[in-house]
C-alpha positions in Angstrom: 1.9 82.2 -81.2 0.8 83.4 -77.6 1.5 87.5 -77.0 1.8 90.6 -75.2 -1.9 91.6 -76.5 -0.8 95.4 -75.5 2.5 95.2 -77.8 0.9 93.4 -80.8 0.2 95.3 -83.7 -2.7 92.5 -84.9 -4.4 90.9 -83.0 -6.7 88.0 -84.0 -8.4 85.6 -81.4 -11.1 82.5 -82.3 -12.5 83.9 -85.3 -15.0 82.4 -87.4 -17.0 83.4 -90.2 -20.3 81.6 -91.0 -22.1 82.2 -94.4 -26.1 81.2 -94.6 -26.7 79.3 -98.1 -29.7 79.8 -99.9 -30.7 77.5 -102.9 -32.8 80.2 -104.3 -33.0 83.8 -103.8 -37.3 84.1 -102.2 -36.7 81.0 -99.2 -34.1 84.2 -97.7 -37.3 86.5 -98.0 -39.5 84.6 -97.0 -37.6 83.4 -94.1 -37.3 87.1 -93.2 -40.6 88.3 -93.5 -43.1 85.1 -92.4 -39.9 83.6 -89.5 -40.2 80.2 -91.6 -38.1 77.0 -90.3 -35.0 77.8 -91.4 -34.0 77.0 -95.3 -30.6 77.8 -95.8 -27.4 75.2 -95.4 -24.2 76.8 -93.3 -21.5 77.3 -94.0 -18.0 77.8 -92.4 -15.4 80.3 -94.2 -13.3 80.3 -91.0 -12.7 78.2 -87.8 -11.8 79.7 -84.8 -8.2 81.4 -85.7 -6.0 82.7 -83.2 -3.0 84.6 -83.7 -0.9 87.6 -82.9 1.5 89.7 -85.3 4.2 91.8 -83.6 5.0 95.2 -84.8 8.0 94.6 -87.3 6.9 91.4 -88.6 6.1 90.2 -91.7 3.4 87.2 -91.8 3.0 85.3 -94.6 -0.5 83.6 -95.3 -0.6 80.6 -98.0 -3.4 78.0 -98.5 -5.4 76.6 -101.4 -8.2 78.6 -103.1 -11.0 78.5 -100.8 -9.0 78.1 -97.3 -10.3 81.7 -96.4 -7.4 83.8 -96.9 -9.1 86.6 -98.2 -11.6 86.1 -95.8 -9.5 86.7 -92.7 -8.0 89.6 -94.3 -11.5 91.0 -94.9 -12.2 90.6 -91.2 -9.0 92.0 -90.1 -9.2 95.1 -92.3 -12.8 95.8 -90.6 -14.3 95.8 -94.2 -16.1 92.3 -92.9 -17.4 91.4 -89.8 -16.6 87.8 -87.8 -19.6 85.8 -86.7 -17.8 85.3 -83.5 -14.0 85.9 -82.2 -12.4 89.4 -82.5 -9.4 91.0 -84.0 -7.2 94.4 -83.5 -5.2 96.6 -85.3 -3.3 99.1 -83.2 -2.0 102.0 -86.1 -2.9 103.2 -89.5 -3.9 100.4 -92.0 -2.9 100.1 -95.5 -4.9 97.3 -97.4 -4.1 96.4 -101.0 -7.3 93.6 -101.1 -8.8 94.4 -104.4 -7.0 96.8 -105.8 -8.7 100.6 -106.8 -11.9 99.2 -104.9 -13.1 102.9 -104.2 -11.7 104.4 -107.3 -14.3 106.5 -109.1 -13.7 105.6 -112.5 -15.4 109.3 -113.6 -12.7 110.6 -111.8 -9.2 111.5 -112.8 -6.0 109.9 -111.6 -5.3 112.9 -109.8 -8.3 112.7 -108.4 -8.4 109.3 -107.3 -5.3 109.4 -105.8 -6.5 112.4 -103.1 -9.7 110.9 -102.6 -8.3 107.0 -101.8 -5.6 108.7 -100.0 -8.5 110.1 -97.8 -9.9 107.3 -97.5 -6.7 105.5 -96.3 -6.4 108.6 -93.5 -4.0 110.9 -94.6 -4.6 114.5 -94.2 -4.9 116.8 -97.2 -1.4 118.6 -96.6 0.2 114.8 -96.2 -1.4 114.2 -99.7 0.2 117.2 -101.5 3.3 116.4 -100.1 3.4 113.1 -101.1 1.5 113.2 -104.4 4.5 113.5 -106.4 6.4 110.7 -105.5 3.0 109.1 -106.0 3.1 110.2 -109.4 6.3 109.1 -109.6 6.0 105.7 -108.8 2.8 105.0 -110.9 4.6 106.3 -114.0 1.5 107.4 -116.0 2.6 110.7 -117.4 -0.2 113.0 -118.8 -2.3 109.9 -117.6 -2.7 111.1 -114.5 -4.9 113.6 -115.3 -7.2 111.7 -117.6 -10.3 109.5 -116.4 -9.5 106.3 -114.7 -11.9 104.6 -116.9 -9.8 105.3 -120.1 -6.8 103.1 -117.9 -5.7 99.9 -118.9 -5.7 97.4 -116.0 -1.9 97.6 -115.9 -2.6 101.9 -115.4 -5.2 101.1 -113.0 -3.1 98.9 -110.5 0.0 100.8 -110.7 -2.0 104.1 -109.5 -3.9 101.8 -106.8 -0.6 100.4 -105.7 1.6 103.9 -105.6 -1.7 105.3 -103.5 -1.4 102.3 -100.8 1.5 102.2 -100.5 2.9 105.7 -100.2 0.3 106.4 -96.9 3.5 105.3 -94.3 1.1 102.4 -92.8 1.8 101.0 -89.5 0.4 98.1 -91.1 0.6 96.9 -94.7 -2.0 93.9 -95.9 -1.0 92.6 -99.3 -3.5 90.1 -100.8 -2.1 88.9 -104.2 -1.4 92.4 -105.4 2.2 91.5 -106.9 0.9 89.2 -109.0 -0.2 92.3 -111.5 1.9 94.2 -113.5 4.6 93.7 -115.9 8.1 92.3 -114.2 9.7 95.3 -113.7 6.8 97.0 -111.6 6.8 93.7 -109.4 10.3 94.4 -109.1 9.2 98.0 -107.8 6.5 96.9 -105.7 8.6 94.6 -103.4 11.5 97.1 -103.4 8.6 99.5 -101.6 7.5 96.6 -99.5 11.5 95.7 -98.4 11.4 99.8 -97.6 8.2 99.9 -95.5 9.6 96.4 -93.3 13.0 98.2 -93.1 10.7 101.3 -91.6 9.4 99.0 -88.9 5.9 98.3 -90.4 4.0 95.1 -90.1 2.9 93.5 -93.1 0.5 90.5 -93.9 1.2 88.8 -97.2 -1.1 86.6 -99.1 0.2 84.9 -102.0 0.3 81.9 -104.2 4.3 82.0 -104.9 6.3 80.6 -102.6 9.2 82.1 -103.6 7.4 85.6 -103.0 6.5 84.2 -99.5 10.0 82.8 -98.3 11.8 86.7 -99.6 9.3 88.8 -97.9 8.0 86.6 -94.7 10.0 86.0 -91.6 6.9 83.2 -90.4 3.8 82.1 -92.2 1.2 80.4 -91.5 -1.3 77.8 -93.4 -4.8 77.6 -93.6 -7.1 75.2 -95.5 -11.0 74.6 -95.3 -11.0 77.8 -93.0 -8.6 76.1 -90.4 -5.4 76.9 -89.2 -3.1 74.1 -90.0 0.5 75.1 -89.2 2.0 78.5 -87.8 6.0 78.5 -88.3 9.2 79.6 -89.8 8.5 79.9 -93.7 10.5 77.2 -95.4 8.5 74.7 -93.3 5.7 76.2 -94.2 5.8 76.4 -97.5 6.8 73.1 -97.7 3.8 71.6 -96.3 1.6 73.6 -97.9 3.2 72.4 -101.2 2.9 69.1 -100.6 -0.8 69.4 -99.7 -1.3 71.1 -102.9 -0.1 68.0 -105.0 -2.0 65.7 -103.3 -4.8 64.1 -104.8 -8.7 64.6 -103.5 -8.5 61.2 -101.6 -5.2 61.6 -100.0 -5.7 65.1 -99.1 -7.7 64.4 -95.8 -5.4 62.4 -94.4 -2.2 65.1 -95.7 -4.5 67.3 -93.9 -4.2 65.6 -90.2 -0.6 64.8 -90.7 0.3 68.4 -91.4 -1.8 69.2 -88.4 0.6 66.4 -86.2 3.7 68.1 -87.4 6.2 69.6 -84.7 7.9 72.6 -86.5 11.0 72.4 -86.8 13.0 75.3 -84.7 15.5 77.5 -86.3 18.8 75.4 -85.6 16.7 72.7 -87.9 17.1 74.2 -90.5 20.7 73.7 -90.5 22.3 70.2 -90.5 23.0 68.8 -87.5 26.3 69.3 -85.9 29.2 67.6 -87.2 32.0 66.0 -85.4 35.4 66.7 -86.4 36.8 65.6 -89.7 39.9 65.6 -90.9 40.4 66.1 -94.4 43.0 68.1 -96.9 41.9 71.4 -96.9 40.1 72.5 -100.0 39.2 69.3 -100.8 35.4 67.6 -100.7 34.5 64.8 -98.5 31.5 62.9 -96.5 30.1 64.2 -93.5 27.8 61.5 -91.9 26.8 63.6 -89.3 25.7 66.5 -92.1 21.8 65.6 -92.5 18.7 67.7 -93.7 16.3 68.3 -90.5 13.6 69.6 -92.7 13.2 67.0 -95.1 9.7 66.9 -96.7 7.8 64.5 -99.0 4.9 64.4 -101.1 2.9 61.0 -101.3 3.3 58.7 -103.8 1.3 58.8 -106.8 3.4 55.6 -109.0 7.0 56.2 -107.9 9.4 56.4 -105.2 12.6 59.1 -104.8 15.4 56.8 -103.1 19.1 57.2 -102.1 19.7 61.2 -102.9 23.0 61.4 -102.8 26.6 63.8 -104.2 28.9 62.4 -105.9 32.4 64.0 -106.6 34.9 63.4 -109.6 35.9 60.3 -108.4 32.3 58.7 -108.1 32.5 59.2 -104.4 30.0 60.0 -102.3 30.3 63.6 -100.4 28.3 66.2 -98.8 30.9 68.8 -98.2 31.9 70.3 -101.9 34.5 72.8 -102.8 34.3 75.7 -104.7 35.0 75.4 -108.7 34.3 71.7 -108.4 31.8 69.4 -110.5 29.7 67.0 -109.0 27.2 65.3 -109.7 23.8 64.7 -108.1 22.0 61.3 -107.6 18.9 59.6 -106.7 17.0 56.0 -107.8 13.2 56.2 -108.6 11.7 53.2 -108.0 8.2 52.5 -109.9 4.9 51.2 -108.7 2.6 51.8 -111.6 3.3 52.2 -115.4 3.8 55.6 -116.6 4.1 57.6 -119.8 6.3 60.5 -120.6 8.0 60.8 -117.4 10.3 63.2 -116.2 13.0 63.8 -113.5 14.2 67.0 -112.0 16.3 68.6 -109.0 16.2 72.2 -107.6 18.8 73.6 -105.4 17.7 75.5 -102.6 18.9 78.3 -99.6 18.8 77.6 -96.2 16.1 79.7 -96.4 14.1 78.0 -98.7 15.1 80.5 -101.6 15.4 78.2 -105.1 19.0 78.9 -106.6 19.2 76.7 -109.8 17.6 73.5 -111.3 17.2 71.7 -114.1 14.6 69.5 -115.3 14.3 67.1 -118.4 10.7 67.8 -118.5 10.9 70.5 -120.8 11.0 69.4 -124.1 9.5 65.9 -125.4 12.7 64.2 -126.8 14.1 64.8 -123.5 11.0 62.4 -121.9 11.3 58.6 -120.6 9.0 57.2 -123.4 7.1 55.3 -120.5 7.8 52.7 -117.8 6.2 49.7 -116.1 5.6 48.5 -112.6 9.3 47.2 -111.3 11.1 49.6 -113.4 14.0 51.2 -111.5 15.8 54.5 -112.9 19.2 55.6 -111.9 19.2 59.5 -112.2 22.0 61.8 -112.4 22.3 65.8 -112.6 25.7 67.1 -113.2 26.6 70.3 -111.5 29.3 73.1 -111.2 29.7 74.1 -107.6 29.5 77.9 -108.6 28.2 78.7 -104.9 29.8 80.7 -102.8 30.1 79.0 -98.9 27.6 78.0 -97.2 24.7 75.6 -96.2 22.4 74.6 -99.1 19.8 71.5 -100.2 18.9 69.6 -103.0 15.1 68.7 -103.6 14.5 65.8 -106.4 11.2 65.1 -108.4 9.9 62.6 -110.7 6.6 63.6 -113.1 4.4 61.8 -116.1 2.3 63.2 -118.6 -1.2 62.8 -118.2 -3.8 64.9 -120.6 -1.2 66.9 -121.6 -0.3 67.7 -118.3 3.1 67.0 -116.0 2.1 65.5 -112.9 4.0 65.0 -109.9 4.5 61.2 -108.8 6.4 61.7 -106.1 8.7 64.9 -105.0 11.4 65.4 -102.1 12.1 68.7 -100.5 15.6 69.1 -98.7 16.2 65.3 -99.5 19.7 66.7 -99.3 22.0 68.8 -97.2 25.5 70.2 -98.5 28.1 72.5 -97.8 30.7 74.5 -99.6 33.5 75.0 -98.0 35.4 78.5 -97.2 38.2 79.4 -98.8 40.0 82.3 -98.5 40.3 83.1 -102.2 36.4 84.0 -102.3 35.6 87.5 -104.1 32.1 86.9 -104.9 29.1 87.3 -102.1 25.2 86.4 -102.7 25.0 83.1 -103.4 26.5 82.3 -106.6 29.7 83.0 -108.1 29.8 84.4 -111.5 32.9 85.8 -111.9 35.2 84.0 -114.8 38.7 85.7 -112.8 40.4 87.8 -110.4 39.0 91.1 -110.2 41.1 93.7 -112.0 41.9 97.4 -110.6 44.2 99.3 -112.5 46.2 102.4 -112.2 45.4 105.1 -114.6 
């Protein structure tokens, strides 16, 4: 996304990174020392990347293992070089890469928290005054003051992490670092992250979890084989980079350039398209047919075909605007190309956003498994729900899997194959997304 380059707070413009392969160790020498035809194979980490960050924003970076996320990160931080392009980084620079790289593991905790916090540019009277809420946050006790090297791993990230983190960055990079630590330090980590993005920092955020990627990000982008494939809102993102993930080797080329060929969606997308005026009873659910998903995503095929996704109320009717309290059920045919053993069928709702709500899934236990099915079969799926959600706009993906070495396997999966609303109503008391609560609240005079 073209700039101001002065008011960006990272700058990154047609960078590539080139590694020389060697098949053994002496053809490098001896193509150093005797200027021997060259004996090495290239090859390309990156490909010519462009892209600016403004201060403020959070950029999310996904791709499979291999597409050069660490890589660019590397490059940004300065601790590797490009072999062409440049980047900048106006402000100080926190980067949680691998974490307690630096740590001297002869050293105390103590210790190693004044000398990475040197190292991360804060001055020693900044260090005293933060130190204990370092301490704090790391929650190591008399640990602190022990030799890193007697840490468990859990010790050792917590004290890398609570370092990082606590040096006020104008820019946070985050590669993978939440996926350590037990649940409640996660919880801990992304409640510093949400703080430092509430403080007006930037933040790049590499990670595997979509989920991670849709709360923290407001864009991502996607690389693969050191390219940039897509640069866009996160829920489109994330969806194309999922789908690309489940593809097999020979269809992922082709995923590849139709990912490339996408137009991203713009933010109105993500909602349904206008509808006209209805008339209906209020409080009651009925069919929209100008209410459809904009964003709709699907993996390839591997043996069977999602059709017809549909809502059905009480009365076996179709709908698409539900009301509160309500069940419903959701719908969807599977057509089948190839035979197939212990298959299974799922749905996931899902924000406007792209955060995942609820699901359910029959995948997870055996007796709950299609036996198998042939070539021709057709299946008739249905998912009863309770519309527990408070108003708003939300979507339904669908899946169908088999077993194959002990493994469930995706044969073909919809995202936002779906749209729904749930209506207002005026007799609403819960917010968030879901409602939990079993009556009116109670406030009594005591």
């Amino acid at each position: 996304m073209p700039s101001d380059l002065d008011s960006a707070a990272i700058t990154v413009r047609n960078v590539s990174k080139n590694y020389r392969l060697y098949s053994r160790p002496t053809q490098r020498l001896a193509e150093a020392l005797f200027s021997r035809k060259k004996s090495y194979r290239e090859f390309r980490a990156l490909s010519d990347i462009s892209f600016d960050v403004q201060p403020g924003e959070t950029l999310g970076i996904v791709g499979r293992n291999g597409s050069g996320k660490s890589t660019l990160l590397q490059i940004i931080c300065g601790t590797l070089q490009p072999t062409s392009g440049s980047t900048t980084v106006r402000g100080r620079i926190a980067a949680l890469l691998e974490l307690g790289a630096g740590f001297n593991t002869e050293f105390t905790g103590r210790e190693n928290v004044y000398l990475n916090a040197t190292i991360l540019g804060m001055s020693q009277k900044e260090i005293d005054e933060r130190f204990p809420a370092i301490e704090a946050f790391a929650g190591l006790g008399d640990f602190i003051d022990q030799p890193v090297k007697s840490y468990s791993s859990g010790m050792f990230v917590r004290l890398a992490f609570a370092t990082a983190i606590h040096s006020d960055p104008d820019v946070l990079i985050v590669d993978e670092a939440l996926a350590v630590g037990d649940e409640a330090f996660q919880r801990k980590c992304f409640a510093r992250i949400e703080h430092i993005q509430a403080s007006g920092a930037t933040v790049l955020f590499v990670s595997h979890a979509p989920s991670s990627v849709l709360q923290l990000c407001s864009r991502a982008i996607l690389l693969d084989d050191g390219e940039m494939l897509m640069d866009g809102e996160p829920k489109t993102v994330i969806g194309q980079y999922q789908r690309l993930m489940n593809a097999s080797g020979e269809l992922a080329t082709s995923v590849r350039e139709e990912i490339l060929n996408v137009s991203e969606p713009s933010q109105a997308d993500n909602e349904p398209a206008p509808k006209a005026e209805v008339e209906h009873a209020p409080n009651l659910d009925f069919f929209d047919p100008h209410l459809v998903p904009q964003s709709t995503v699907e993996y390839d095929t591997e043996g069977a075909q999602i059709h017809d996704m549909q809502i059905l109320n009480a009365d076996g009717q179709r709908v698409n605007q539900l009301a509160m309290g309500q069940n419903y059920t959701l719908s969807y045919l599977v057509s089948f190309t190839e035979p197939a053993e212990n298959v299974g069928f799922g749905m996931l709702i899902k924000s406007v956003g792209g955060l995942e709500i609820a699901g359910a899934t029959t995948s997870r236990s055996k007796h709950r498994l299609l036996p198998s099915v042939v070539s021709g079969d057709k299946r008739r799926v249905r998912f009863p729900f309770a519309c527990n959600l408070v108003p708003g706009t939300y979507f339904f993906n669908g899946g169908v899997t088999r077993e194959i070495d002990g493994e469930m396997i995706f044969m073909h999966r919809i995202l936002d194959g779906a749209v729904f609303k749930v209506a207002l109503s005026e007799d609403v008391y819960a917010t968030g997304l879901v409602d939990i609560l079993t009556g009116e609240p109670q406030i009594d005079n005591l």
